[in-house]
C-alpha positions in Angstrom: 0.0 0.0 0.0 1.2 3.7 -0.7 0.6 6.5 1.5 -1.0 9.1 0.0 -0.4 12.9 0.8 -2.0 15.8 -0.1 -1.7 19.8 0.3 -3.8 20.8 3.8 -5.1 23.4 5.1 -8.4 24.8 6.6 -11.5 24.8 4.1 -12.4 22.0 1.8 -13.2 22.7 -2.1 -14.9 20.0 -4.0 -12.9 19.4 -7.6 -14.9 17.5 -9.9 -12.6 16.7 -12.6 -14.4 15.8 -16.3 -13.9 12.1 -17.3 -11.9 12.7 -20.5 -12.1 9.6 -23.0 -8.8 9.4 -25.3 -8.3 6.9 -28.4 -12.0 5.7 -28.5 -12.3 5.4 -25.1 -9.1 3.3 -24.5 -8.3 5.2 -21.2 -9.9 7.4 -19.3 -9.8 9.3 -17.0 -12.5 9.7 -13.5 -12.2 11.5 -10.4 -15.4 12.2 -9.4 -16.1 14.8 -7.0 -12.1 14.6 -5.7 -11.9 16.5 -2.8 -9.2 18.8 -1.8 -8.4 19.4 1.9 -7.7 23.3 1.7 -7.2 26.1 -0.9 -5.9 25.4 -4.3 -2.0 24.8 -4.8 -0.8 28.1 -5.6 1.8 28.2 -8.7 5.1 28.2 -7.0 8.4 27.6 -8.3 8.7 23.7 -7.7 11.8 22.3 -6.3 10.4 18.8 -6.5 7.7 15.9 -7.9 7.1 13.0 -6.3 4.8 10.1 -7.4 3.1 7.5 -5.0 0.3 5.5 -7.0 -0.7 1.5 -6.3 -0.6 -0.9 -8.7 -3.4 -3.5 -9.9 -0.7 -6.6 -10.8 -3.0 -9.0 -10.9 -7.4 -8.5 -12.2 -9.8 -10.5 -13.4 -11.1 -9.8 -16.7 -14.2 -8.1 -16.8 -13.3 -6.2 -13.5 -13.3 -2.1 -13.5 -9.7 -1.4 -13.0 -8.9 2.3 -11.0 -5.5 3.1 -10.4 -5.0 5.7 -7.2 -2.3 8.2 -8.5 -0.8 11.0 -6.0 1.6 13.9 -7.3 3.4 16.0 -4.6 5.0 18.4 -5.7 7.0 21.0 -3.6 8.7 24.4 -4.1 12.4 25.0 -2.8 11.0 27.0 -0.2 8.3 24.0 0.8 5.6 25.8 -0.8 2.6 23.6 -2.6 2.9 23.6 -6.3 0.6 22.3 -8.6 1.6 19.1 -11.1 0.2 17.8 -13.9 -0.4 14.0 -14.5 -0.5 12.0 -17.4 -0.6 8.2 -17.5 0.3 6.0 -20.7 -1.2 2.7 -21.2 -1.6 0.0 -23.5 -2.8 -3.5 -24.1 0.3 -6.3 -24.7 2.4 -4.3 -27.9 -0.4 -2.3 -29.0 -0.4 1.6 -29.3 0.0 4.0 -26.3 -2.7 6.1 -25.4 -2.9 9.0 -22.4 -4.7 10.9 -20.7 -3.7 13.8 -18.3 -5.3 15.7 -15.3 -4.6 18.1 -12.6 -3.0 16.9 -9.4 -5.4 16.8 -6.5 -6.7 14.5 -4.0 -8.4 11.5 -5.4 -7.1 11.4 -8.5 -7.6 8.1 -10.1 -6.9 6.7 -13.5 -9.6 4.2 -15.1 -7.5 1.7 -17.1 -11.0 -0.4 -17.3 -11.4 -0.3 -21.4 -7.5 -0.9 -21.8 -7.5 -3.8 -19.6 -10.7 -5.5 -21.7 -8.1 -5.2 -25.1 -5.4 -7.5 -23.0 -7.4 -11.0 -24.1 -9.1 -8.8 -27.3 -7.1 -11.8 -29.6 -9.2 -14.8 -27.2 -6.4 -15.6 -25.1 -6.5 -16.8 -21.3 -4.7 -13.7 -20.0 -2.5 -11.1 -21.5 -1.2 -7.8 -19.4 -0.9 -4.1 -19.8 2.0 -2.0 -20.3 1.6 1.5 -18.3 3.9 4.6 -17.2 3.2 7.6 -15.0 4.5 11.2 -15.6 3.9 14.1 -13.0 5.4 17.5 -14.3 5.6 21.0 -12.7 7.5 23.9 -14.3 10.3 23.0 -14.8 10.2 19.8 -12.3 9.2 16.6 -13.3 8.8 12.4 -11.7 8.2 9.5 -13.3 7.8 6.0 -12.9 9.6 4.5 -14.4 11.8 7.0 -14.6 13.6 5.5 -17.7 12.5 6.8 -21.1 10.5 4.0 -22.8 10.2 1.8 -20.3 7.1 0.3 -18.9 5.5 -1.1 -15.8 2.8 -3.6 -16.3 -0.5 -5.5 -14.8 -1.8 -8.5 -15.9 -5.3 -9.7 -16.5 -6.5 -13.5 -16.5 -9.8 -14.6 -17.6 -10.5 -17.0 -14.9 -8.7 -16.3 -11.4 -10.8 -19.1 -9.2 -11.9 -18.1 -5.8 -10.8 -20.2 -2.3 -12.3 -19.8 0.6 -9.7 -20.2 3.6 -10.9 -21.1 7.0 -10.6 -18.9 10.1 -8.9 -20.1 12.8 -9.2 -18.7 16.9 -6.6 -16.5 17.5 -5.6 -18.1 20.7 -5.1 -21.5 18.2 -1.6 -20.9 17.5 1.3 -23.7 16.5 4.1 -23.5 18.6 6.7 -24.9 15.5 10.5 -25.7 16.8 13.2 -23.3 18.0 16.1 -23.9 15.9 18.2 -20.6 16.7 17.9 -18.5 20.5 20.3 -15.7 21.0 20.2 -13.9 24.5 20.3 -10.0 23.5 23.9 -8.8 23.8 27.6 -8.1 22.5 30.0 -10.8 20.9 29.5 -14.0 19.7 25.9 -16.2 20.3 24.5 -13.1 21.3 22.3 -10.2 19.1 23.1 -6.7 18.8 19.9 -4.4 20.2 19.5 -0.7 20.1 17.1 2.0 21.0 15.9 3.4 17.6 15.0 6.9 17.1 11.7 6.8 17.7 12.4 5.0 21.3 11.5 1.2 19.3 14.2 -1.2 19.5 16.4 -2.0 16.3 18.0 -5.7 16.2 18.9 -7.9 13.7 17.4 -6.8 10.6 16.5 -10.0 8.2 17.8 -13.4 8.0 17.5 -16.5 5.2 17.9 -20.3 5.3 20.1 -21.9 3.1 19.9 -25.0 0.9 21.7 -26.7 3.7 19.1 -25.4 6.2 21.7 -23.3 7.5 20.8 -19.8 9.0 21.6 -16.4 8.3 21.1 -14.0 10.6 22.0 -10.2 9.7 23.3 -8.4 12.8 22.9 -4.7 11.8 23.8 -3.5 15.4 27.1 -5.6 15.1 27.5 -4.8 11.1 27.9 -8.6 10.7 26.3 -11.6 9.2 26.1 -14.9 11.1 26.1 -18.3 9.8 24.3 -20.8 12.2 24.2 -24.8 11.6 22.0 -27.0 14.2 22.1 -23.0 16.4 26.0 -23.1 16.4 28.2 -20.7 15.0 29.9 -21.2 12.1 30.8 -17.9 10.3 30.8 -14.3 10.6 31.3 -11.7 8.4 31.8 -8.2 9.2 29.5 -5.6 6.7 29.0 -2.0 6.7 25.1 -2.4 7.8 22.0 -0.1 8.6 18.5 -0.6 9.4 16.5 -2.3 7.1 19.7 -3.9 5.6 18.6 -7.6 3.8 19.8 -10.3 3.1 19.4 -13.4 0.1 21.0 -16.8 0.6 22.6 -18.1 -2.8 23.3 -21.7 -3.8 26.9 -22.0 -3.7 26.7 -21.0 0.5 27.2 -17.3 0.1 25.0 -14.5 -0.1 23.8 -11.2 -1.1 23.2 -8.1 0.8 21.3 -5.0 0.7 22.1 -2.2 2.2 19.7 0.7 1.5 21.8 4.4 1.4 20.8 7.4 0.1 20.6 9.8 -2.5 18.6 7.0 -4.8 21.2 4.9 -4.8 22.0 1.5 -2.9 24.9 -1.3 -2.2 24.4 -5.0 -2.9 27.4 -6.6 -1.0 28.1 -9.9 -2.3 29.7 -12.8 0.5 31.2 -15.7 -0.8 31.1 -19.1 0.2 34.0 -19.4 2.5 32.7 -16.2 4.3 34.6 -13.1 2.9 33.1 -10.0 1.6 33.1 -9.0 -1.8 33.2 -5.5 -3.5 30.1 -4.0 -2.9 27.9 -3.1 -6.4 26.8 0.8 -6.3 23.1 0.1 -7.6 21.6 2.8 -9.1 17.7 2.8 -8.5 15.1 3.9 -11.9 14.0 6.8 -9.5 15.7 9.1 -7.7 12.6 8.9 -5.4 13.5 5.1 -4.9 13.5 2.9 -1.7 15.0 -0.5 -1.8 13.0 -2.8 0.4 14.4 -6.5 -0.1 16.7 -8.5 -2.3 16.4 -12.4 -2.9 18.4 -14.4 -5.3 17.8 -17.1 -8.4 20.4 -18.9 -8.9 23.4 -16.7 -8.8 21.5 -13.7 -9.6 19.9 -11.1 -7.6 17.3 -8.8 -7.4 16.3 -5.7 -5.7 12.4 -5.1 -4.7 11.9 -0.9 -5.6 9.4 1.3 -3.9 7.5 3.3 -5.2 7.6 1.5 -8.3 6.3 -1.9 -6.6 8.5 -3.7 -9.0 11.9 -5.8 -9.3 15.2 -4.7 -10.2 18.3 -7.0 -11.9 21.4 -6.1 -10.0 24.4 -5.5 -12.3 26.6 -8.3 -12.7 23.7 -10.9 -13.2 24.0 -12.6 -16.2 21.1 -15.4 -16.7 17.9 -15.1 -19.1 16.1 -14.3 -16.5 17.9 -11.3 -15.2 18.2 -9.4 -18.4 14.2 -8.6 -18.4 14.3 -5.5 -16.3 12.2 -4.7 -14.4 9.1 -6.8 -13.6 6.6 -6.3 -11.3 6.6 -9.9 -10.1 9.2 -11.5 -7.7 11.8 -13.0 -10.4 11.6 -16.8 -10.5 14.3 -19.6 -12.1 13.6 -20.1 -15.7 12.4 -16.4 -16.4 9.1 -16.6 -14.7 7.5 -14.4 -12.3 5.6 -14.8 -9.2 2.3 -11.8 -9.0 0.6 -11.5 -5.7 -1.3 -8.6 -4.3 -3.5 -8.2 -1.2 -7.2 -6.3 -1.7 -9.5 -5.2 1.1 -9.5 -9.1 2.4 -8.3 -10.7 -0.6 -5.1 -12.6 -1.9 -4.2 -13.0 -5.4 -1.7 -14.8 -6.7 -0.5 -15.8 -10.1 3.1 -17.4 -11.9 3.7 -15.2 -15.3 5.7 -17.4 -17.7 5.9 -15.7 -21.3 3.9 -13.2 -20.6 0.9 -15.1 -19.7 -0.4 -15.6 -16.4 -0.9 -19.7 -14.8 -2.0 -21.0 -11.9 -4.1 -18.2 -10.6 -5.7 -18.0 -7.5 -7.6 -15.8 -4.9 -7.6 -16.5 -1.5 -10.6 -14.7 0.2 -10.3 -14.1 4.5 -13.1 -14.2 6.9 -10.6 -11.0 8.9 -8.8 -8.1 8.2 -5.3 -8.1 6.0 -2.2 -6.5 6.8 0.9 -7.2 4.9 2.0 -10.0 2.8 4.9 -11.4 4.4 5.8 -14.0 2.2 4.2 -15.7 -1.0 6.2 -18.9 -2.9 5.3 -21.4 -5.1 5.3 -24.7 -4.0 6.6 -26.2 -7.0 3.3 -28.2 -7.7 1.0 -25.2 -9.0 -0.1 -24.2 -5.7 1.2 -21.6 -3.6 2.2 -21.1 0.1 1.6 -17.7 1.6 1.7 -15.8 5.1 -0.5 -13.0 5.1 -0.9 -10.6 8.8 -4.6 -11.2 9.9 -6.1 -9.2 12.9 -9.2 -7.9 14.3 -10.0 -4.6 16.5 -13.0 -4.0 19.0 -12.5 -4.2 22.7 -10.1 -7.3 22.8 -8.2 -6.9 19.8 -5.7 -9.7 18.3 -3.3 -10.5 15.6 -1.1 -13.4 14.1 0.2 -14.6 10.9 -1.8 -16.8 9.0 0.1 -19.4 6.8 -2.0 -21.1 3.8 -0.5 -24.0 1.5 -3.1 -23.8 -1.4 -2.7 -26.4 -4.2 -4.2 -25.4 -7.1 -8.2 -24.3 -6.1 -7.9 -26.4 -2.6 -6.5 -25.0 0.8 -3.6 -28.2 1.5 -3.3 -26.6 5.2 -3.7 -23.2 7.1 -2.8 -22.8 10.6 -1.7 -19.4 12.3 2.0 -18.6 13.8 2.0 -15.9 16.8 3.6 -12.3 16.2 6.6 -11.5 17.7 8.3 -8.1 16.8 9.5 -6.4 20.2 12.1 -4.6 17.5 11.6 -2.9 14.4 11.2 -6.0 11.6 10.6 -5.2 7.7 7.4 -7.2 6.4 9.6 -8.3 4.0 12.0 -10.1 6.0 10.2 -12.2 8.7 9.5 -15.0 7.0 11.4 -17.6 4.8 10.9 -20.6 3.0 13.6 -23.7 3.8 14.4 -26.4 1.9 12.4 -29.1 2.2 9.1 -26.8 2.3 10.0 -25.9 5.4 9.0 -22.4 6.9 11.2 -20.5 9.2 9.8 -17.3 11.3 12.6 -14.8 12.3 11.3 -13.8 16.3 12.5 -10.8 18.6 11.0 -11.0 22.0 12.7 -8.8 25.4 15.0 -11.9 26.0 16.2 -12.1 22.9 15.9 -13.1 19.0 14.7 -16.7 17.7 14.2 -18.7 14.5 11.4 -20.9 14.2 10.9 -23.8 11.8 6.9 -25.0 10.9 6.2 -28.0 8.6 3.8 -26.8 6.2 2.0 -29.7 6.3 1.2 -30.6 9.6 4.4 -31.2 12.0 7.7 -28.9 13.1 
């Protein structure tokens, strides 16, 4: 989800914006009755555009698609300036068509007609190739920012609907500690901090290996641990922040992220027998860009990108699958994609291979959705997912929810408890082991554990 910003201040004027119909109706544009917190933007001189939008990924055909676009725009003196917007879209290769509107609050795009042209030639599901522009004076953001580039969403005809069970919160599975470090200094213990905001930073991410080995990055000691059966094995000392992640590779090193600043981040790699490699300078599509996690195929890796909601190739990477981009699926071995997207209580999920979408699938709650912590295939055409599920009112409660669905069936669903007494990234909680094993990075006051769950039934 994007947060969405907007100029404020005390009186609220009512902008109803025309819908404006461009190419025989291929896109248009609706923001009916948009409401703007305050008085218009006055026309400033801007120092800076920023875009924040969210992105459909994955829709059913037939559906009415809206896509929520934001524009803040900013003089050098942090005056409101006013942008104009203008999104491009088009079915698979066909022609580009856009449509452009004043920033305000509300703004959304309706991609609805364009999306219906995606299975125009009969197909099963076909996607659409989009870009957003935002320009003020002399200022301007886009996304991406490269010039003739494209992000895309995809539509399938037939995305079946499973229902999956609810389960008592207090019903938790307990799963086996394999890693328990007391909080501390030095070895077998993890670095903790107060953050800045007064919340606790600790180790950051972690990954299993193909040897079920753990990785735990220790941003507070700038190192990353290697743990076999909770021992010990290897340490190597990284120039870390907050937030920093990490990927597990198949030879027994790794990659790491290290977000900077200035749109630009490092991917460190470590090699198998522990040292530290030179560090690649990655530059991000926008200088607006914030990298949120990297994972690995094969020997290549790839950057998540926010706001962009999409994936980045690292330089360096050399396989078929790395030279696409970027994709707004989580790369997968022989250039696939994985698609997933949470909606109101809704999962959908989906494996692009050619540019057509398989295997799709919508999980439907009975409770509120947070964030999707961690979606994989299973290797079978189904899916495994952990998705945050919680409920207000006078006694509220939350936990993750994990769901192996195979194919249009739920295989198993059972709920894990939360555990974040430190800062954690979505993102980085979760981990699928060899074996289909799942693993649940923990921080509690005493300390930091790893957890494994059998997907199926035992620990």
């Amino acid at each position: 989800m994007r947060e969405r910003c907007s100029p404020r201040s005390a009186r609220v004027v009512a902008a109803a914006v025309t819908a404006v119909a461009v190419a025989a109706g291929v896109v248009m544009l609706r923001g009916v009755s948009a409401a703007q917190v305050g008085r218009r933007a006055p026309v400033a001189m801007p120092g800076h555009v920023q875009l924040f939008y969210t992105a459909p990924v994955l829709v059913r055909a037939g559906e009415r698609v809206l896509v929520p676009i934001d524009a803040i725009c900013a003089s050098v003196k942090g005056v409101p300036c006013r942008a104009r917007v203008t999104m491009r879209a088009a079915a698979g290769l066909g022609a580009l068509h856009e449509a452009s509107a004043s920033a305000s609050p509300g703004l959304r795009f309706d991609l609805s007609a364009v999306a219906a042209r995606a299975l125009a030639g009969g197909g099963t599901s076909g996607s659409i190739r989009f870009s957003i522009e935002a320009v003020a004076g002399g200022a301007r953001a886009a996304l991406p920012a490269e010039a003739g580039s494209s992000l895309r969403f995809y539509v399938a005809k037939s995305i079946p609907p499973v229902r999956v069970p609810s389960i008592p919160f207090g019903r938790v599975r307990r799963g086996r500690t394999v890693l328990s470090l007391p909080w501390g200094t030095g070895a077998m213990r993890a670095g903790i901090a107060l953050g800045g905001d007064g919340v606790p930073t600790g180790p950051s991410s972690f990954d299993v290996d193909r040897w079920g080995r753990v990785l735990l990055l220790d941003t507070e000691q700038s190192r990353l641990e290697t743990f076999a059966d909770g021992e010990l094995v290897r340490a190597t000392t990284l120039p870390l922040v907050p937030r920093s992640d990490v990927a597990a590779s198949r030879d027994g090193g790794a990659a790491v992220l290290v977000p900077g600043v200035g749109g630009r981040v490092d991917v460190r790699r470590v090699v198998a027998d522990g040292s530290s490699g030179t560090a690649t300078d990655v530059p991000m599509p926008t200088a607006f860009g914030i990298a949120g996690a990297i994972r690995m195929v094969g020997e290549d890796a790839f950057v998540h990108l926010f706001p962009l909601d999409a994936w980045m190739p690292v330089a360096g990477s050399s396989s078929a699958g790395a030279a696409t981009g970027l994709t707004v699926g989580e790369p997968l071995t022989g250039g696939r994609q994985l698609v997933s997207v949470v909606r109101g209580r809704r999962v959908r999920l989906g494996t692009v291979a050619g540019g057509r979408v398989r295997d799709a699938v919508e999980l439907s709650f009975g409770r509120e959705l947070g964030e999707l912590s961690l979606a994989a295939p299973d290797g079978a055409g189904g899916y495994v997912v952990v998705v945050h599920v919680w409920h207000g009112g006078p006694r509220p409660a939350d936990a993750f929810q994990v769901v192996h669905v195979a194919r249009t069936r739920i295989a198993s669903t059972f709920l894990v408890p939360s555990h974040s007494y430190t800062v954690d990234a979505p993102q980085s909680v979760f981990r699928l082991g060899p074996g289909g094993l799942l693993y649940q990075l923990r921080t509690l006051p005493s300390g930091v554990q790893v957890v494994r769950y059998g997907i199926g039934g035992g620990s």
